[in-house]
C-alpha positions in Angstrom: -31.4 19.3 7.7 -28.6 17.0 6.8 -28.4 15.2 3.4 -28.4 12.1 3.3 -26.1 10.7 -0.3 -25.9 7.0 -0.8 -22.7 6.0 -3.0 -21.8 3.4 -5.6 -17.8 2.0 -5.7 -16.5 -0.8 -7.7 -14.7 -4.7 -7.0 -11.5 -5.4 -8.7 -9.9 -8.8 -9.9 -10.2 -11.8 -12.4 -12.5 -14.0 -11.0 -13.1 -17.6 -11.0 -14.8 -20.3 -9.7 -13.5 -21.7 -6.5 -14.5 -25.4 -6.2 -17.9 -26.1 -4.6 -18.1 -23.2 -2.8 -19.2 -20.9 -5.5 -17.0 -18.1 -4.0 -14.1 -17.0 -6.1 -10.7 -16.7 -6.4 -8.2 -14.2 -9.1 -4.6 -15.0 -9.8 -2.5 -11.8 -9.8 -1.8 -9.5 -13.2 -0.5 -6.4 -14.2 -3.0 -3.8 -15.9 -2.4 -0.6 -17.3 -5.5 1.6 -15.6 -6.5 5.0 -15.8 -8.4 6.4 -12.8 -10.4 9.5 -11.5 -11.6 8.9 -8.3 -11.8 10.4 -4.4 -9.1 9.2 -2.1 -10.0 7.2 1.2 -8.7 6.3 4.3 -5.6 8.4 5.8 -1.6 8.9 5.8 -0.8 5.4 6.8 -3.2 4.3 4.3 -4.5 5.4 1.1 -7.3 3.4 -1.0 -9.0 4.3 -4.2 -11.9 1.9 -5.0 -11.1 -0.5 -2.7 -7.2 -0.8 -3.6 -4.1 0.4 -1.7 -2.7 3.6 -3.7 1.0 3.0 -4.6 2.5 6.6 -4.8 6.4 5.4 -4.7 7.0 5.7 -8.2 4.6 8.3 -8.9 4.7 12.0 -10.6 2.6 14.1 -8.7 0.7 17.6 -9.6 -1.8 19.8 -8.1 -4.3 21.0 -10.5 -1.8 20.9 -13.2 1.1 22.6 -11.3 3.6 20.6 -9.7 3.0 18.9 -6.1 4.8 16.3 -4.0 3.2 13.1 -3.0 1.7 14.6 0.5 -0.7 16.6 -1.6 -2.5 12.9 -2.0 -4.7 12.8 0.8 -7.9 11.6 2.3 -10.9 13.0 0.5 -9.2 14.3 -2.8 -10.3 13.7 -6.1 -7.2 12.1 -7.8 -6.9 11.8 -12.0 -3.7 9.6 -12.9 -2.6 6.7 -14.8 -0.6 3.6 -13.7 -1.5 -0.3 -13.7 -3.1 -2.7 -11.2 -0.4 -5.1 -9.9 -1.3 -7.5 -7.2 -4.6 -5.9 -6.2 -2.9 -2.4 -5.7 -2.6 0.8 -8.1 0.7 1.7 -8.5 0.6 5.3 -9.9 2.6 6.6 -12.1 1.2 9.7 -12.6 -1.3 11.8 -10.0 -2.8 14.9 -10.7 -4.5 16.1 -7.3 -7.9 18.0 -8.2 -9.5 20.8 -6.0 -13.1 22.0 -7.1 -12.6 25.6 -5.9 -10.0 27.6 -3.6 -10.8 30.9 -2.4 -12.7 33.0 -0.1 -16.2 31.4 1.3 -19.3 33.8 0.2 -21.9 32.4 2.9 -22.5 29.3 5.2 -25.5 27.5 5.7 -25.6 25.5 8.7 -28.7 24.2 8.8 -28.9 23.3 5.0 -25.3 21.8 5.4 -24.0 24.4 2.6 -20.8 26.3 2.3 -20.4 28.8 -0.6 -17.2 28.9 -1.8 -16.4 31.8 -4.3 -19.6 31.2 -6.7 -19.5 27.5 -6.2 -21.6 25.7 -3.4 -20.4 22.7 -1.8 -22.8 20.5 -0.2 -21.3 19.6 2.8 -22.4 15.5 4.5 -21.3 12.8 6.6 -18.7 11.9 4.2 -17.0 15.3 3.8 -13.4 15.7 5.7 -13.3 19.0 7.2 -9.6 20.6 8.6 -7.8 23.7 9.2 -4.3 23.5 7.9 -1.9 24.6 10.4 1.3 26.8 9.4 3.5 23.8 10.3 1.5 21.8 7.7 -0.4 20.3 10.1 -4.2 19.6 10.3 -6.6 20.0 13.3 -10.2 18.1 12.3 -13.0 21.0 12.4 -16.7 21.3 12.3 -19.3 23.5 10.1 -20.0 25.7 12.3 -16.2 26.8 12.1 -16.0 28.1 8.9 -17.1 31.8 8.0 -17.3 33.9 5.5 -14.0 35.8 4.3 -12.2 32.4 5.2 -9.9 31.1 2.0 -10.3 27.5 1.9 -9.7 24.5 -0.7 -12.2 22.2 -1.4 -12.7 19.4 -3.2 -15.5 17.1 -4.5 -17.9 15.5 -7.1 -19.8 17.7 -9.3 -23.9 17.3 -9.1 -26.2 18.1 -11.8 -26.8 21.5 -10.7 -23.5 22.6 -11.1 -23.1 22.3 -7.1 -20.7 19.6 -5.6 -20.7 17.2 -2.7 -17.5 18.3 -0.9 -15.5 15.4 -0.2 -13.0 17.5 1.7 -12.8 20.7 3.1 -9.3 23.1 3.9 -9.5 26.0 5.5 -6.2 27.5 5.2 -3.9 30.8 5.0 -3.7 32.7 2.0 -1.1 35.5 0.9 -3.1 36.7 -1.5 -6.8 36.1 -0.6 -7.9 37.5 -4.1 -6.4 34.5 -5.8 -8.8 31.8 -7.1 -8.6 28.2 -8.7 -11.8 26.6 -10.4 -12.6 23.4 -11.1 -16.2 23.9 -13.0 -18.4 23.6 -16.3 -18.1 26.5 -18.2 -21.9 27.9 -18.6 -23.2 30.9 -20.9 -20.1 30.9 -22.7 -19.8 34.5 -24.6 -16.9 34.8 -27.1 -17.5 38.1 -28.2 -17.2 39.8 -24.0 -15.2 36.7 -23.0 -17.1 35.8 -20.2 -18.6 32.9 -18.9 -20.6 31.9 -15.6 -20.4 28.6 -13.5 -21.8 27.4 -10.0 -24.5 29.4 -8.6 -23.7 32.2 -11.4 -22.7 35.0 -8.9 -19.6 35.3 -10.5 -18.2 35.8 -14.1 -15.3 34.8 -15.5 -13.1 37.3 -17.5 -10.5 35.6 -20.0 -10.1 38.5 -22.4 -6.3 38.4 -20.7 -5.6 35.3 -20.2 -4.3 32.5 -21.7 -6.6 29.6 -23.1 -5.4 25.9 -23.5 -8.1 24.1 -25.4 -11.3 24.7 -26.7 -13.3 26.7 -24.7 -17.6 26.3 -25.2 -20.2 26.6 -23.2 -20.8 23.0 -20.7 -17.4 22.0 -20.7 -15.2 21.7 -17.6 -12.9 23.7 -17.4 -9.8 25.0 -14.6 -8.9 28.5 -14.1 -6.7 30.2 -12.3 -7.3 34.0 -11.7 -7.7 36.9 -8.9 -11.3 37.5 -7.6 -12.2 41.3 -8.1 -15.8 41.6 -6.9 -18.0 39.4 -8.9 -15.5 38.4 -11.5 -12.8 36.0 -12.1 -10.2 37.6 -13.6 -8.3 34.5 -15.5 -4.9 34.0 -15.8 -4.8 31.4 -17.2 -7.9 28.6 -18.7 -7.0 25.3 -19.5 -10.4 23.0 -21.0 -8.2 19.4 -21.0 -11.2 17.2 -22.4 -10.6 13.4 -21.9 -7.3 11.8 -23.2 -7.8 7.7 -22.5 -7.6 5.4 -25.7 -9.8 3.1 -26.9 -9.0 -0.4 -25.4 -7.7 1.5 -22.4 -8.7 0.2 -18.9 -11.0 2.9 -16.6 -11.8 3.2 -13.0 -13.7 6.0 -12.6 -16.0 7.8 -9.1 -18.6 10.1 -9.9 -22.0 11.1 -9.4 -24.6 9.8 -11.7 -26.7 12.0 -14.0 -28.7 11.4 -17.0 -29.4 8.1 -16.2 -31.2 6.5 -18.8 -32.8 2.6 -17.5 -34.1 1.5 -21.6 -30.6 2.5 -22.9 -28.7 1.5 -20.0 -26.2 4.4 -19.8 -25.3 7.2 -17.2 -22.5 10.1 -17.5 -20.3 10.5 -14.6 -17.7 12.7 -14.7 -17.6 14.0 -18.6 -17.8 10.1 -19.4 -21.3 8.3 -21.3 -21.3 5.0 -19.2 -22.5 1.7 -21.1 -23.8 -0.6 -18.5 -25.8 -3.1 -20.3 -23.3 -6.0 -20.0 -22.3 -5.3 -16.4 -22.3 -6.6 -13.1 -24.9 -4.5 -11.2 -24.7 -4.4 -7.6 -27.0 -2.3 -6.1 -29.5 0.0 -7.9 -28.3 2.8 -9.8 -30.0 6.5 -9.5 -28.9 9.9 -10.4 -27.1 12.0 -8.0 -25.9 8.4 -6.3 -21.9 8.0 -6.1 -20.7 5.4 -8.5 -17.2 3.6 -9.2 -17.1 2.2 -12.7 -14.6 -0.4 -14.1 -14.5 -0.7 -17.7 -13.0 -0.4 -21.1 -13.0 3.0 -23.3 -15.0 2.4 -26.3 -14.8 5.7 -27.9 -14.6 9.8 -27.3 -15.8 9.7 -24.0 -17.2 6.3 -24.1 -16.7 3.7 -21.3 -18.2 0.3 -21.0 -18.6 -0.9 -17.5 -17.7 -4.6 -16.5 -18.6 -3.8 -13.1 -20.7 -1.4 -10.5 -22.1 -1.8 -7.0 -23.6 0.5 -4.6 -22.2 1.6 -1.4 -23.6 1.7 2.0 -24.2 5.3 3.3 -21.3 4.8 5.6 -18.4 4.8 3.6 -16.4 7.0 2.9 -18.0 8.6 6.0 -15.6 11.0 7.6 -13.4 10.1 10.6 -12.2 13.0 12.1 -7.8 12.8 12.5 -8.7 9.0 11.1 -9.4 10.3 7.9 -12.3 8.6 6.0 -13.3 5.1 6.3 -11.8 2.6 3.7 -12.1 -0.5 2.2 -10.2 -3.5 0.8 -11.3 -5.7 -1.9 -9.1 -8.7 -3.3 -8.2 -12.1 -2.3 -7.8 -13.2 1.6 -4.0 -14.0 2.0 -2.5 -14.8 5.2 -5.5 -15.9 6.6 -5.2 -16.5 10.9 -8.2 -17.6 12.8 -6.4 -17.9 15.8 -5.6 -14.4 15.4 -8.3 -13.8 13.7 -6.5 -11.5 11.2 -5.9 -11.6 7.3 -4.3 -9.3 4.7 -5.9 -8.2 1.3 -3.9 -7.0 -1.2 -1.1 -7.1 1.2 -2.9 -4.9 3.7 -3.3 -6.3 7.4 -7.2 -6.9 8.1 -8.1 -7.2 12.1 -11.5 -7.5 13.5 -13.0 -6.7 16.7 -16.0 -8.5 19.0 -18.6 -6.6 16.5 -17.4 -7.2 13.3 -19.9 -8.3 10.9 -18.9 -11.1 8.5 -21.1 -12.3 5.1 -20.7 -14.8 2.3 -22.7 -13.0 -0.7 -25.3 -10.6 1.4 -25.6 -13.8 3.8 -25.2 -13.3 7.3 -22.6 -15.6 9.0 -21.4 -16.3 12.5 -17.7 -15.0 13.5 -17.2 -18.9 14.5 -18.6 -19.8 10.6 -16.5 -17.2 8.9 -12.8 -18.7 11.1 -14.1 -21.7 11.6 -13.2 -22.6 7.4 -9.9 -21.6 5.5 -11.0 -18.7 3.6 -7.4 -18.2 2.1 -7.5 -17.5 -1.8 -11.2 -16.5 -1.7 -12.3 -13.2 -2.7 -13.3 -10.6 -0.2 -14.5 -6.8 0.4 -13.2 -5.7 4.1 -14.9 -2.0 5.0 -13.6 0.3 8.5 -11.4 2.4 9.6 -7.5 2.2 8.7 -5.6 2.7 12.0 -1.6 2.3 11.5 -2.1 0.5 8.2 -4.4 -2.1 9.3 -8.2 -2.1 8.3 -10.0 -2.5 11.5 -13.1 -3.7 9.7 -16.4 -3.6 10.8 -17.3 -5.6 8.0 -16.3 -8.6 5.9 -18.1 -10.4 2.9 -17.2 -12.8 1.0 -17.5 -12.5 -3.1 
């Protein structure tokens, strides 16, 4: 039976009041930002909590090893630091992040599963499967494709019980099937055998050989790179990088929730305690539900949130070739209602006869929503990116 995840993703801006109308408006400003998040939308356009994802200036890795910037794609989980400037990120540092590459154990088609070298990945509506051609290519597959003994990459956001919800899916060629990357919480730590377990805890890891970056301990993430030799992970090497932001520092961050705690008002998502007593709340908050949190660092793994909101079950809902579907949030510019088009954050927005519009969870007409200039007035556009447009199939108001 299919799973069925409902998500949580942030709104970005200064806001203020806009006249009578209550809506609001933000002046534009340069932030320094440090993110972690999943990529949406495709190669014409990338978004990362409803922002377009500058990569011009950008240095780009892939878990820690160097990359180019056409590792950034649809569906990966991105770490990086840069600064909001005009209602975009402009990176200036990416690191891509894959939860697991090599060989699939078992698939589970009816529970929506894929085992992936010790660590399951839930697969859902939002997860971007592909087979990546020789020619670098992808071809959009299905479930039911993928079998054991395949290698694959796959990427996601860790759940409580030390599975993931994949948020993309490769299968791909390997020249050495035996070697494996991990993304995972290190679990049963022993520092006398050097070993450790992870995932489902059909493997072990093995780092009496290899070489250790950090402080290694039992529940703390850690990335290895090693060759597979039955049921252990031979590691190369072990890096656990801990969180590096500074107090003061500016966080958007996409995780699942666990821990949540309603009296004290805090959640953890990814390594991070989240403060949300003096936020803006939209939506209601659950474990295992897929949050974006804007905030300030506080402390060691401290964030206080300015700002949540929960996303429908559609976004970030997979597309095929189209990639993922995306969204836009920022002040209207260029606003057309003979054309009925608009930009946001110097994106193009177009509509189409079943676009649905709203002015703060109230339902307007399309004749309402054109029939007023709504230039200057904050907005959240959600669809499906075709050529760098948003073709939305939904617009509200903020």
């Amino acid at each position: 039976m299919q799973r069925n995840w409902k998500f949580l993703l942030g709104t970005v801006g200064l806001l203020a009041l806009a006249g009578c109308t209550g809506l609001s408006t933000t002046t534009p400003t340069s932030t320094p930002v440090s993110v972690v998040g999943t990529v949406s939308g495709n190669s014409s356009l990338l978004t990362l909590g409803g922002q377009p994802v500058d990569l011009s200036g950008a240095s780009v890795s892939v878990d820690g090893q160097a990359g180019s910037v056409s590792d950034v794609v649809a569906g990966v989980e991105i770490s990086g630091d840069g600064s909001e400037e005009g209602g975009k990120l402009k990176m200036k540092r990416v690191d891509v992040r894959w939860r697991a590459r090599g060989t699939v154990d078992a698939v589970d088609t009816t529970a929506s599963t894929v085992d992936v070298v010790g660590l399951r990945a839930n697969v859902s509506q939002v997860t971007l499967l592909f087979k990546r051609n020789t020619d670098g290519s992808t071809t959009a597959i299905t479930l039911a494709d993928i079998k054991p003994g395949d290698y694959v990459w796959v990427a996601g956001l860790p759940l409580a019980n030390d599975s993931i919800l994949a948020t993309r899916l490769e299968v791909r060629t390997a020249t050495d099937p035996t070697l494996t990357y991990l993304g995972v919480l290190a679990r049963s730590l022993d520092s006398t055998a050097k070993t450790f377990s992870y995932g489902l805890k059909t493997y072990s890891v093995d780092y009496s050989k290899g070489t250790v970056q950090g402080t290694l301990a039992s529940d703390v993430f850690v990335r290895v790179k090693g060759t597979r030799a039955g049921s252990v992970i031979q590691a190369q090497t072990i890096n656990a990088p801990g969180q590096n932001n500074q107090s003061g520092q500016h966080n958007d961050i996409e995780g699942l929730v666990s821990n949540l705690d309603t009296t004290a008002q805090t959640f953890s998502v990814q390594g991070y305690t989240v403060n949300y007593a003096k936020a803006q709340v939209q939506g209601t908050l659950a474990n295992n539900v897929r949050v974006e949190v804007k905030g300030t660092v506080t402390g060691t793994n401290m964030v206080e949130a300015s700002f949540v909101e929960v996303q429908s079950n559609n976004d970030g809902k997979n597309e095929g070739d189209k990639g993922s579907r995306s969204k836009l949030e920022g002040a209207i510019a260029n606003f057309n209602a003979t054309a009925k088009t608009l930009s946001i954050n110097g994106i193009s927005v177009s509509v189409t006869p079943t676009t649905l519009y709203y002015s703060r969870q109230t339902t307007l007409t399309a004749d309402t929503f054109w029939g007023s200039d709504r230039s200057g007035l904050m907005a959240q556009a959600k669809g499906t990116v075709s050529n760098g447009t948003l073709v939305a199939d939904k617009i509200e108001l903020r």
